[in-house]
Backbone of each chain as nested JSON, in Angstrom:
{
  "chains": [
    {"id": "A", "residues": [
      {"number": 1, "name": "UNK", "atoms": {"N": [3.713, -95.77, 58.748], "CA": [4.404, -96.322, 59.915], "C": [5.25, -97.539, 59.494]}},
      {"number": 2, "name": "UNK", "atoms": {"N": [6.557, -97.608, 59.853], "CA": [7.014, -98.364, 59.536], "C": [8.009, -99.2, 60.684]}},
      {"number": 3, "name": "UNK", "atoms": {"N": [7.773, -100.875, 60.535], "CA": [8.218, -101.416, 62.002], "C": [9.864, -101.728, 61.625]}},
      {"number": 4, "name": "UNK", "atoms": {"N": [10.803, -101.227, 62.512], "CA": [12.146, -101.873, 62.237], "C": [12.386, -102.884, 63.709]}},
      {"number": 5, "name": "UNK", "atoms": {"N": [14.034, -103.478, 62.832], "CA": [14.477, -104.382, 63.65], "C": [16.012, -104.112, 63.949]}},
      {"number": 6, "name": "UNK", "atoms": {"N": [16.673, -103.491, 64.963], "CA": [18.275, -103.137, 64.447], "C": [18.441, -104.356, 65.698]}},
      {"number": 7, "name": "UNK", "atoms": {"N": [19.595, -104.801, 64.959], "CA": [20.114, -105.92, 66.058], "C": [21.701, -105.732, 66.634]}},
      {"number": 8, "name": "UNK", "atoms": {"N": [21.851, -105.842, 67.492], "CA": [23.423, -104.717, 67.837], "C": [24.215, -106.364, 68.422]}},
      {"number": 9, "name": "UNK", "atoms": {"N": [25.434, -106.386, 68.127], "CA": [26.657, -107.341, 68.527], "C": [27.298, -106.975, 68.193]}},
      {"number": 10, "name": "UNK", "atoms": {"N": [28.532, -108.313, 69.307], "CA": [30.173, -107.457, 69.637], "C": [30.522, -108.014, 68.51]}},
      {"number": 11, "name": "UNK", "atoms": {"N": [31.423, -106.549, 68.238], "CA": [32.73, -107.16, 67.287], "C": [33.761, -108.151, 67.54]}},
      {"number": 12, "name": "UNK", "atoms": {"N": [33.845, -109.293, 66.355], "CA": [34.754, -109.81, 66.583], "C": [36.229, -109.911, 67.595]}},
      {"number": 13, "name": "UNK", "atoms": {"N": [36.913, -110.767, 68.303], "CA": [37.895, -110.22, 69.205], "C": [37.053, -109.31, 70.737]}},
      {"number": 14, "name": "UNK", "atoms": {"N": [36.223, -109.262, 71.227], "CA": [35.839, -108.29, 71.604], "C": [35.44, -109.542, 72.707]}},
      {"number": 15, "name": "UNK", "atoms": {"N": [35.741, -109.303, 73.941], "CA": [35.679, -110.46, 74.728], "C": [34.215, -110.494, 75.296]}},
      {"number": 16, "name": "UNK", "atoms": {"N": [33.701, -111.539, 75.692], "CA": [32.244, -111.822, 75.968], "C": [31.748, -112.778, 76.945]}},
      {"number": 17, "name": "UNK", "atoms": {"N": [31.829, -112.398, 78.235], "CA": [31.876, -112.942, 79.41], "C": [30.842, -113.548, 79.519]}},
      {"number": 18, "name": "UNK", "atoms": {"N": [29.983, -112.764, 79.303], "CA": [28.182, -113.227, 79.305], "C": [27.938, -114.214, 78.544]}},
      {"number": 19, "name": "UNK", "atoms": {"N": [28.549, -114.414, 77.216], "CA": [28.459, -115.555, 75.974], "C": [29.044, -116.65, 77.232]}},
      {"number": 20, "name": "UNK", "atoms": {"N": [30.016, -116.804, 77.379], "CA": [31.276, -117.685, 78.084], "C": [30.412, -118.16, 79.616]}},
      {"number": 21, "name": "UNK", "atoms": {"N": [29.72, -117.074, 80.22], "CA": [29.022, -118.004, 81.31], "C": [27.904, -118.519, 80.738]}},
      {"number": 22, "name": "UNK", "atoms": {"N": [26.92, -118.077, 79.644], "CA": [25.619, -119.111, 79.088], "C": [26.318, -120.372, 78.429]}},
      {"number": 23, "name": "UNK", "atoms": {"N": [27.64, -120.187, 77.786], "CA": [28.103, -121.623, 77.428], "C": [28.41, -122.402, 78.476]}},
      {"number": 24, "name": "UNK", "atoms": {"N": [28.448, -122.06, 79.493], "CA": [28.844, -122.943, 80.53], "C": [27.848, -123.541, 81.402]}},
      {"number": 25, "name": "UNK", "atoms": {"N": [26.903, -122.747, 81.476], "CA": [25.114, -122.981, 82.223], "C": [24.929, -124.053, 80.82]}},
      {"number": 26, "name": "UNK", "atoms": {"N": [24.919, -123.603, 79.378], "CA": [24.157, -124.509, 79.063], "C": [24.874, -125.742, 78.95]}},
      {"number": 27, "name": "UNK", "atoms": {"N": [26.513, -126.219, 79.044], "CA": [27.201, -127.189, 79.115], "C": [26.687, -127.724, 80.495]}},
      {"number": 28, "name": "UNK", "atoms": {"N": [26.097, -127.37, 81.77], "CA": [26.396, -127.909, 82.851], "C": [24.692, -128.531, 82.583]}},
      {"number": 29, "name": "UNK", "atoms": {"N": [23.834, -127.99, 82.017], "CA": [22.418, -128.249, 81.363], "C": [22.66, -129.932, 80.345]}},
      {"number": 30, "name": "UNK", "atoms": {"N": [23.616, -130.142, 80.016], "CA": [24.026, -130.874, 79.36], "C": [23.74, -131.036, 77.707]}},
      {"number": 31, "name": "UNK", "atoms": {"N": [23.601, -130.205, 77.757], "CA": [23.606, -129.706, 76.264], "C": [25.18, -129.469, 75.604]}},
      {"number": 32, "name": "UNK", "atoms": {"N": [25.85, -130.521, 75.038], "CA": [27.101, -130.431, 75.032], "C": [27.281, -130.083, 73.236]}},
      {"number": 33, "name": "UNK", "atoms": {"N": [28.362, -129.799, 73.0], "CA": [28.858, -129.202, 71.346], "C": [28.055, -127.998, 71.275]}},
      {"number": 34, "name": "UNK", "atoms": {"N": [28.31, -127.225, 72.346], "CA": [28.187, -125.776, 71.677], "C": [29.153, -124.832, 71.926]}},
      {"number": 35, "name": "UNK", "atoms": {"N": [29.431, -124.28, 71.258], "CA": [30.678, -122.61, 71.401], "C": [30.238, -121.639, 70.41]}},
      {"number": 36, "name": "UNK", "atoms": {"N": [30.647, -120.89, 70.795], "CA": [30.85, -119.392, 70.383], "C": [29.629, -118.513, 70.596]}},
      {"number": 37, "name": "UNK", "atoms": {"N": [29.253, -118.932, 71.965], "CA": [27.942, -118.574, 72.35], "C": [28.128, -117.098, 72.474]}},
      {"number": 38, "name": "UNK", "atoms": {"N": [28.064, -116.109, 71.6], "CA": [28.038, -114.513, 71.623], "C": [26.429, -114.039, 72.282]}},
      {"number": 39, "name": "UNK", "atoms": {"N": [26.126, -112.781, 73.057], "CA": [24.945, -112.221, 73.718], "C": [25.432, -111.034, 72.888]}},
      {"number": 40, "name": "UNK", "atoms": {"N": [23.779, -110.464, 72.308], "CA": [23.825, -109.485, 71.794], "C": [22.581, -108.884, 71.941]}},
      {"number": 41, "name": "UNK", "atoms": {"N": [22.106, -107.857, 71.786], "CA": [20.698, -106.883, 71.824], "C": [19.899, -106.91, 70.235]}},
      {"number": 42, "name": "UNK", "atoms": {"N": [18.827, -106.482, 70.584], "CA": [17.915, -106.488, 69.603], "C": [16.362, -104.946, 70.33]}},
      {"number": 43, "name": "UNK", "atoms": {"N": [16.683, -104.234, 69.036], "CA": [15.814, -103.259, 69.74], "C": [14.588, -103.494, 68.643]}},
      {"number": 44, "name": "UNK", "atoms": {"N": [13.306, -103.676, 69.014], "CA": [12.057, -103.382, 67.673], "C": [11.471, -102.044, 68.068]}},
      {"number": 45, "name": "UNK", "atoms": {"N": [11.325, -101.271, 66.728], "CA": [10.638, -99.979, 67.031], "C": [9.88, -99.794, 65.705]}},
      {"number": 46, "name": "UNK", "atoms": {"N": [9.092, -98.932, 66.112], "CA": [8.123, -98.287, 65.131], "C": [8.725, -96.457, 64.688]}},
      {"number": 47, "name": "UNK", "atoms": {"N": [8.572, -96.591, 63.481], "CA": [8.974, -94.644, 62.825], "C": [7.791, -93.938, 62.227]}},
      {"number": 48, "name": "UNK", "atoms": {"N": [7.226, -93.388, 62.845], "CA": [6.536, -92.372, 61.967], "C": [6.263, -92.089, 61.077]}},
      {"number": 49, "name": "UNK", "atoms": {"N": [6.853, -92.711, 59.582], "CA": [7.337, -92.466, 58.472], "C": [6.732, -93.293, 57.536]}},
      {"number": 50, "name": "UNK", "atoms": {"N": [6.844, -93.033, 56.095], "CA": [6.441, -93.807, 55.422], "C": [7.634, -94.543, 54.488]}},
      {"number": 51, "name": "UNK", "atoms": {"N": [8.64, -93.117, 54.266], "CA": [9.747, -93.11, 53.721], "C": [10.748, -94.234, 53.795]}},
      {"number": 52, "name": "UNK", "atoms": {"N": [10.966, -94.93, 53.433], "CA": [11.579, -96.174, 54.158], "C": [13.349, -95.768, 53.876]}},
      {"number": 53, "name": "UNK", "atoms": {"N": [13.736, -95.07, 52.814], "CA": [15.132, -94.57, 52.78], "C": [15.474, -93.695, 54.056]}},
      {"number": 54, "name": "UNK", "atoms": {"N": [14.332, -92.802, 54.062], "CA": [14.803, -91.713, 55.093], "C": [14.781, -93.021, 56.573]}},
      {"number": 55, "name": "UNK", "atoms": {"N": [14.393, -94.107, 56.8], "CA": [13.633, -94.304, 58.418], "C": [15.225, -94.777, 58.18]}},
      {"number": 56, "name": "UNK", "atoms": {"N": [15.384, -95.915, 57.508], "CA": [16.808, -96.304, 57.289], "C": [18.037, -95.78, 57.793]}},
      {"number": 57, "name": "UNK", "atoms": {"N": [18.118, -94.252, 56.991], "CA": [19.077, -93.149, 57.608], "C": [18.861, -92.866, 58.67]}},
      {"number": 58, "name": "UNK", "atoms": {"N": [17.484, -92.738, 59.371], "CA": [17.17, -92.514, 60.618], "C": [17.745, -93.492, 61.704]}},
      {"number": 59, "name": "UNK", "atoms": {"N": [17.447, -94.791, 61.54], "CA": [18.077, -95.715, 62.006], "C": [19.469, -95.992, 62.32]}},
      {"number": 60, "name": "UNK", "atoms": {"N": [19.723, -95.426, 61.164], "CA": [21.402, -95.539, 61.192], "C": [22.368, -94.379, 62.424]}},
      {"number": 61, "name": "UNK", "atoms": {"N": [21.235, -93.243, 62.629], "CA": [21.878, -92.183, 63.075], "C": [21.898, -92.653, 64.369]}},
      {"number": 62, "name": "UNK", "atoms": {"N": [20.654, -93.3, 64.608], "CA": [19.995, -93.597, 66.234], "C": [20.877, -94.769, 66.618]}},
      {"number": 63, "name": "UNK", "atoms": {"N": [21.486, -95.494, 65.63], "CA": [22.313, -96.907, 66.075], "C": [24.019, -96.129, 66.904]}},
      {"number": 64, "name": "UNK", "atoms": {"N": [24.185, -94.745, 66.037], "CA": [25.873, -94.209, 65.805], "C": [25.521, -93.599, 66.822]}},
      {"number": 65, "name": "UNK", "atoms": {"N": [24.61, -93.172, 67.635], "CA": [24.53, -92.08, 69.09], "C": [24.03, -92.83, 69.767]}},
      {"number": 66, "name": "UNK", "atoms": {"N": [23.114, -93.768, 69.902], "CA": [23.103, -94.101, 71.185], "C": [22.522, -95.868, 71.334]}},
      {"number": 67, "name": "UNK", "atoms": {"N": [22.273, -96.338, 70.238], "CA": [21.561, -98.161, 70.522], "C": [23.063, -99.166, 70.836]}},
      {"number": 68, "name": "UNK", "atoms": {"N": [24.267, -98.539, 69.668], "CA": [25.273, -99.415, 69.994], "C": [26.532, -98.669, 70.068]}},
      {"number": 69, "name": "UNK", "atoms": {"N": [27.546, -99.286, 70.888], "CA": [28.504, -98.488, 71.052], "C": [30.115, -98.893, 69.602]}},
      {"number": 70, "name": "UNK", "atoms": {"N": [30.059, -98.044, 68.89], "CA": [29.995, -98.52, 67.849], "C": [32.097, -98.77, 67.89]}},
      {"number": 71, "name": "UNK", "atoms": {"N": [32.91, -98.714, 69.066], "CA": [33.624, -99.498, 68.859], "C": [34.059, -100.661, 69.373]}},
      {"number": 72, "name": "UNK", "atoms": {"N": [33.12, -100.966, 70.026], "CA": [32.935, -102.617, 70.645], "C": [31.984, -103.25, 69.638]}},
      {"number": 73, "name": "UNK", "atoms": {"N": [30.734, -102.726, 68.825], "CA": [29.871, -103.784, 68.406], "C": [29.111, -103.007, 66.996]}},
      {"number": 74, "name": "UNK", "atoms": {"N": [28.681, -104.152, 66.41], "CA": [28.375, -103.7, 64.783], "C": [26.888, -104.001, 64.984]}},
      {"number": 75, "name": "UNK", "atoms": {"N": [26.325, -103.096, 63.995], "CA": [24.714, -103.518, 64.442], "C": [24.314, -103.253, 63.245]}},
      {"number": 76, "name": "UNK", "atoms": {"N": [23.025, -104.176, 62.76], "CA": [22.599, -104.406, 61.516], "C": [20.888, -103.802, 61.697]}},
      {"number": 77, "name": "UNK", "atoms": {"N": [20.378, -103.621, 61.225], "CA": [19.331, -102.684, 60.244], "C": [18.073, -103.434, 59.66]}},
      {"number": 78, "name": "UNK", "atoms": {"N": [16.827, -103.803, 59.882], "CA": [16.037, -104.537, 59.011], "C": [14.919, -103.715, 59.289]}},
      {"number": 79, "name": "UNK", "atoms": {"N": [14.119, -103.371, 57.814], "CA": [12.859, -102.859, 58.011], "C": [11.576, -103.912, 57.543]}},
      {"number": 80, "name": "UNK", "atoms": {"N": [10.807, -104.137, 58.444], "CA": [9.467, -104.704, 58.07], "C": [8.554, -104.678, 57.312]}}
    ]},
    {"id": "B", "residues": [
      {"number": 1, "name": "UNK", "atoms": {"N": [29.174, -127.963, 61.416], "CA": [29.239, -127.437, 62.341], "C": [27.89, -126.564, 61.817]}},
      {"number": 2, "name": "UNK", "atoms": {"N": [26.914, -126.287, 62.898], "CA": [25.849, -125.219, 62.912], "C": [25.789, -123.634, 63.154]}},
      {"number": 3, "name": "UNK", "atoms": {"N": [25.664, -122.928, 62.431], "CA": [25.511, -121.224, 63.111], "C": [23.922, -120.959, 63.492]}},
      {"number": 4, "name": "UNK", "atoms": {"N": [24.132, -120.701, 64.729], "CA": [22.313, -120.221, 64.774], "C": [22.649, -118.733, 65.639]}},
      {"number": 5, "name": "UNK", "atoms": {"N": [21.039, -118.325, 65.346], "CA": [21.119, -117.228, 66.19], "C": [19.208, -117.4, 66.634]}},
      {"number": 6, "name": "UNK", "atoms": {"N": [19.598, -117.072, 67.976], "CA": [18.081, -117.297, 68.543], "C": [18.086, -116.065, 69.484]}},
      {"number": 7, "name": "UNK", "atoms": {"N": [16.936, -115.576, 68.689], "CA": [16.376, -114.313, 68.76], "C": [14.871, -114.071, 70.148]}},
      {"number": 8, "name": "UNK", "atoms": {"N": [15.697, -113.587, 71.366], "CA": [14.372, -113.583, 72.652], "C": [13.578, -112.039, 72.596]}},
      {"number": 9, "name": "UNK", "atoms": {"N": [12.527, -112.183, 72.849], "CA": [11.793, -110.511, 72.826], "C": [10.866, -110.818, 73.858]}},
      {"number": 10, "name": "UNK", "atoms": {"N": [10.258, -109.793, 74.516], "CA": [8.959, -109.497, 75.319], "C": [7.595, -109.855, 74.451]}},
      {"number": 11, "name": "UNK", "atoms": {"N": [6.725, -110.17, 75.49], "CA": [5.779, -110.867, 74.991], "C": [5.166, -109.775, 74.766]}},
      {"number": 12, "name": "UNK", "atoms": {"N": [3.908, -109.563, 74.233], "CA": [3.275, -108.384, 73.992], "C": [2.74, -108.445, 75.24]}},
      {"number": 13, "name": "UNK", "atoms": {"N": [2.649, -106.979, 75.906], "CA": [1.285, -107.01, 77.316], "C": [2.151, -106.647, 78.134]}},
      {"number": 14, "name": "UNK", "atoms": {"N": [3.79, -107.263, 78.325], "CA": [4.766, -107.26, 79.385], "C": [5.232, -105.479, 79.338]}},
      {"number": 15, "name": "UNK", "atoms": {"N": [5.275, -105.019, 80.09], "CA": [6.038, -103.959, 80.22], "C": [7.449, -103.736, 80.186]}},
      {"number": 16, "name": "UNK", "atoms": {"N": [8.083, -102.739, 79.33], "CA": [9.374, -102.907, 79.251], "C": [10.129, -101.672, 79.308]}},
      {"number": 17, "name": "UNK", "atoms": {"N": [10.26, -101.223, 80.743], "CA": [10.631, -99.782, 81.069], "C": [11.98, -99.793, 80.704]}},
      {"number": 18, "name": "UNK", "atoms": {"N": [12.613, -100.572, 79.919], "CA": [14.116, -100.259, 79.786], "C": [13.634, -99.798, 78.148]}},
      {"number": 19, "name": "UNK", "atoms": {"N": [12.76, -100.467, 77.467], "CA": [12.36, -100.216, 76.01], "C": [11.952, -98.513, 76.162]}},
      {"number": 20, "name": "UNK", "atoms": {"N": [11.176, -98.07, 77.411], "CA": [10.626, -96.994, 77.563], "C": [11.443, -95.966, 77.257]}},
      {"number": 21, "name": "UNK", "atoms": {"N": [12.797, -96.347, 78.421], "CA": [14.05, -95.33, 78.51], "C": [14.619, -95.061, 77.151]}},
      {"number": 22, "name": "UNK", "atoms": {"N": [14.906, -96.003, 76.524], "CA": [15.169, -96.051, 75.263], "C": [14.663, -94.761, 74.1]}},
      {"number": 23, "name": "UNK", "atoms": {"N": [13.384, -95.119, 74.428], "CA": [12.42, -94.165, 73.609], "C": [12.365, -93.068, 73.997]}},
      {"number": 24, "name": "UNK", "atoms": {"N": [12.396, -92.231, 75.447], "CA": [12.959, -90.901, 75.689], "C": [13.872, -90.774, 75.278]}},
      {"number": 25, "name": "UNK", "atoms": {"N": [15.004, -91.726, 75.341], "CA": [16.365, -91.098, 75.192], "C": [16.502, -90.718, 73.727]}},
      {"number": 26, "name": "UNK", "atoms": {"N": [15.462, -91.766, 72.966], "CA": [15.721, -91.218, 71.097], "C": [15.001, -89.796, 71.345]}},
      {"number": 27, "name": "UNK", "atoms": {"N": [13.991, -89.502, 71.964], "CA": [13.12, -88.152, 71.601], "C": [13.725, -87.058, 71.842]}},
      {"number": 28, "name": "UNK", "atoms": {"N": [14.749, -87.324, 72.939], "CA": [15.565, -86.231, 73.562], "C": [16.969, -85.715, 72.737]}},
      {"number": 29, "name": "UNK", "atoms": {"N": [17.046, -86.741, 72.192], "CA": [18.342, -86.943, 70.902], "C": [17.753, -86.193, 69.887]}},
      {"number": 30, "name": "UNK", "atoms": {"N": [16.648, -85.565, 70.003], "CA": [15.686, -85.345, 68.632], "C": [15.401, -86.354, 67.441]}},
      {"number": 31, "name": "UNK", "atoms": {"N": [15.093, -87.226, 67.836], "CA": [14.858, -88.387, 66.864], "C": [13.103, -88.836, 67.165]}},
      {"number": 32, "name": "UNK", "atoms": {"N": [12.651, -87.922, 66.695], "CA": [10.766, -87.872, 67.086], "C": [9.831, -89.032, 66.064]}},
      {"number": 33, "name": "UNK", "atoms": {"N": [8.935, -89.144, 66.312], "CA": [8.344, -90.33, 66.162], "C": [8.583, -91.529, 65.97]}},
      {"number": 34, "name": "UNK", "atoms": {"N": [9.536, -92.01, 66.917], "CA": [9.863, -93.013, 67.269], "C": [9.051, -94.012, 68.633]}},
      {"number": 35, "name": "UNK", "atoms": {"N": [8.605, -94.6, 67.826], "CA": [7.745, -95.421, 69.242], "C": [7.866, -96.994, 69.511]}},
      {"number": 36, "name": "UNK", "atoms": {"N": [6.885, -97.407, 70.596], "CA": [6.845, -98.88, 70.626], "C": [8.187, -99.139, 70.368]}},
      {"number": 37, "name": "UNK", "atoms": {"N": [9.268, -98.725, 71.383], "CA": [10.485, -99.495, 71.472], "C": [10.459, -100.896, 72.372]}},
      {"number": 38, "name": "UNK", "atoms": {"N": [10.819, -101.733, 72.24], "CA": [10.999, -102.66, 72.549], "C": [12.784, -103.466, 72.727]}},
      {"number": 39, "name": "UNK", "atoms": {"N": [13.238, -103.297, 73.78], "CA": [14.548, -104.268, 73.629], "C": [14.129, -106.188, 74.265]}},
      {"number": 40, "name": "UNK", "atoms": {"N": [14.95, -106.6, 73.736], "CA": [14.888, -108.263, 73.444], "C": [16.311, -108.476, 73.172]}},
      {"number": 41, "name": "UNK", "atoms": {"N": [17.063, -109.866, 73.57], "CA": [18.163, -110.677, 73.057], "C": [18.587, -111.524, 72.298]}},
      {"number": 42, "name": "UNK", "atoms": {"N": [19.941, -111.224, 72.218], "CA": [20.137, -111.966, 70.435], "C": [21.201, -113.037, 71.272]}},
      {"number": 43, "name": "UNK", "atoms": {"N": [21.142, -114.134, 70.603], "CA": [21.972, -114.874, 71.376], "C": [22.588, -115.645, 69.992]}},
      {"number": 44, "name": "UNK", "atoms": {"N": [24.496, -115.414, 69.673], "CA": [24.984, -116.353, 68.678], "C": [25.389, -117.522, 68.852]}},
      {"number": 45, "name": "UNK", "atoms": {"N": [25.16, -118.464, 68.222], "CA": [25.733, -119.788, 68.926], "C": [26.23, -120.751, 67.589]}},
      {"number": 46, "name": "UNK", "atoms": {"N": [27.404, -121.774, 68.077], "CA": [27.541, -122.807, 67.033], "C": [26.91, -124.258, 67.544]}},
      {"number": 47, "name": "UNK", "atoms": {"N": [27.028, -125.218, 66.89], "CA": [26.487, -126.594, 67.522], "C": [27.584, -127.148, 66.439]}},
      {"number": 48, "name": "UNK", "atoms": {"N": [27.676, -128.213, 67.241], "CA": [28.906, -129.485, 66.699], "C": [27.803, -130.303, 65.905]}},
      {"number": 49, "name": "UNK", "atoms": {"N": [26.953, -130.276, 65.206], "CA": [25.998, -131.265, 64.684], "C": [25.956, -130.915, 63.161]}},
      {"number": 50, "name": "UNK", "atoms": {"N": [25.887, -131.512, 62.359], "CA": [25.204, -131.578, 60.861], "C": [23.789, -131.427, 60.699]}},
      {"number": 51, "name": "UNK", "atoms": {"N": [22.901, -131.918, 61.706], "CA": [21.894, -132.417, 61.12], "C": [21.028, -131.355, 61.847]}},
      {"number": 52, "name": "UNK", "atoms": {"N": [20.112, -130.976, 60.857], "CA": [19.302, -129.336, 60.971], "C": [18.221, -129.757, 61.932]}},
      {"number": 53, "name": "UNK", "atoms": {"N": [17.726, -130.287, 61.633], "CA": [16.852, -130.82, 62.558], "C": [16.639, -130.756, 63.942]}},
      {"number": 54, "name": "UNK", "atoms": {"N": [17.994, -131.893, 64.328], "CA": [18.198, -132.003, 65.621], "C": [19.08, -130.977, 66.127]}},
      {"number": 55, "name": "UNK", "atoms": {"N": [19.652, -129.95, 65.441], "CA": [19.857, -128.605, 65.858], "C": [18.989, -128.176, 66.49]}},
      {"number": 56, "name": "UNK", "atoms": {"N": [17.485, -128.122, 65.597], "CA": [16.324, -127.023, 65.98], "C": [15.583, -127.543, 67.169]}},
      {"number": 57, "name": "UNK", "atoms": {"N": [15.804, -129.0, 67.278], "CA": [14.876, -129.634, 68.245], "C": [15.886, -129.229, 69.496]}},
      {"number": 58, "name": "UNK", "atoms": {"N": [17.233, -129.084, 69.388], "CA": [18.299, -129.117, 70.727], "C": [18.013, -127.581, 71.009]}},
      {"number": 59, "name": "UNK", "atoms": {"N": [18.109, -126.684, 70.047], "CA": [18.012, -125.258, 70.149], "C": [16.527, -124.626, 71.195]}},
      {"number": 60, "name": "UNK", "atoms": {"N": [15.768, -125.374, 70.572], "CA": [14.53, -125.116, 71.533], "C": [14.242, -125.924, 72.281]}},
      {"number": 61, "name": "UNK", "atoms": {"N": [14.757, -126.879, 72.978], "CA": [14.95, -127.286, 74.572], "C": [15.738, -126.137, 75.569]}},
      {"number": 62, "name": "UNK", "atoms": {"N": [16.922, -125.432, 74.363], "CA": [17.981, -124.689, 75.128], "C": [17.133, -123.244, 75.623]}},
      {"number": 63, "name": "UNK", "atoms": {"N": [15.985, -122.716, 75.232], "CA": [15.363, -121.701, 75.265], "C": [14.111, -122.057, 75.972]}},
      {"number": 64, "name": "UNK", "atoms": {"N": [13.91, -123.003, 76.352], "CA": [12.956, -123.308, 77.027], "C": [13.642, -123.639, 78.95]}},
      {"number": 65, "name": "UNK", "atoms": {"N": [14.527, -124.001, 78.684], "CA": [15.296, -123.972, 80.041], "C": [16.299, -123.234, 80.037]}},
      {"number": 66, "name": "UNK", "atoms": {"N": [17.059, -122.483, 79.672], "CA": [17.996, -121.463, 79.891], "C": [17.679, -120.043, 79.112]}},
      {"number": 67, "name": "UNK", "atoms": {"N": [17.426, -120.234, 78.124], "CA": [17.771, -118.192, 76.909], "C": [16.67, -118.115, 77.234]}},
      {"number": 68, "name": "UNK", "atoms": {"N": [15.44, -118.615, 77.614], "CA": [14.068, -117.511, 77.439], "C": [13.182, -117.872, 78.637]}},
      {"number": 69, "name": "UNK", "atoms": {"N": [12.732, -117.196, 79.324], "CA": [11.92, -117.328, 80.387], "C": [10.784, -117.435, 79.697]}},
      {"number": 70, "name": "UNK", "atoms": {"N": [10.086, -118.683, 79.074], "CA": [8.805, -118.433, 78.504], "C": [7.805, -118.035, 79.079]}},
      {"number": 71, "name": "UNK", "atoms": {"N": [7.828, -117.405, 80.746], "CA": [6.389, -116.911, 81.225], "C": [6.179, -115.555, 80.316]}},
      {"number": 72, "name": "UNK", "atoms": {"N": [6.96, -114.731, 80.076], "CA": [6.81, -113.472, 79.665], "C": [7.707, -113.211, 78.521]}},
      {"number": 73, "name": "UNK", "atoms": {"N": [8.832, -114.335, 77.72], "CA": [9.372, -114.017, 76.999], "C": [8.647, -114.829, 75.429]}},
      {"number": 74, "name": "UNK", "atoms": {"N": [9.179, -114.815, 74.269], "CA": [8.855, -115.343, 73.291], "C": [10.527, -115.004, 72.353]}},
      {"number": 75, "name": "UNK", "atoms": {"N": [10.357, -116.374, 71.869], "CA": [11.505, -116.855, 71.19], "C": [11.475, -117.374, 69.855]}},
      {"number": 76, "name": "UNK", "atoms": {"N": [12.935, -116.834, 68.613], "CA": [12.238, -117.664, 67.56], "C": [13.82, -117.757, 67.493]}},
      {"number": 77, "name": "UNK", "atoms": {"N": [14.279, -119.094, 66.421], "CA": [15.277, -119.692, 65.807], "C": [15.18, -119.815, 64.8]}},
      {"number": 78, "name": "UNK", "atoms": {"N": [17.162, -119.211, 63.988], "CA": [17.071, -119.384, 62.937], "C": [18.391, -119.576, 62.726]}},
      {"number": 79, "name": "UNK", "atoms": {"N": [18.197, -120.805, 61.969], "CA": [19.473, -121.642, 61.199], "C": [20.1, -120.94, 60.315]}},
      {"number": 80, "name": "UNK", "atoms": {"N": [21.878, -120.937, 60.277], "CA": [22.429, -120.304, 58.794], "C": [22.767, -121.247, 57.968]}}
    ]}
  ]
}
């Protein structure tokens, strides 16, 4: 069994409303000098597997169909 | 200038029927033994500060009153 971590965010240029209102909650919080507040996902799952190349590829397939939409956002890969 | 990224997830115990959906939707994709999905938020941020420290100490005030509902969430930070 093996635990992963894929973490999905927008691509660069890729506008981010949600970033832009938490910078502004946390500016009005007074927490001042912060930008480029980006919101992004994070999925943890467990694979069946022991194989850690194959869960990898597995991962990768499950990120390209359906965790991220892969021309708004890039998503990265970590196994435990 | 600071890069952080502070990473929110479900506490263990909390139920997370969107993690659930998730996990049909991989099984149905044919992507089988996939379990214990879990989704959680990634949040990118800069800080106008040098000093690491008082990054981490500002960063986790900011998650304690705005990025993480600590009744049911759990949060970790990490400096680049």
């Amino acid at each position: 069994m093996i635990k992963a971590r894929v973490t999905v965010t927008l691509k660069n240029g890729v506008l981010d409303p949600q970033g832009k209102a938490i910078e502004g909650a946390l500016g009005s919080l007074g927490f001042d000098g912060v930008h480029q507040v980006r919101q992004g996902k994070v999925f943890d799952l467990e694979l069946d597997t022991s194989d850690r190349a194959k869960a990898e590829e597995e991962l990768k397939a499950m990120c390209e169909k359906l965790l991220a939409n892969t021309v708004i956002e890039n998503y990265s890969i970590s196994l435990a």
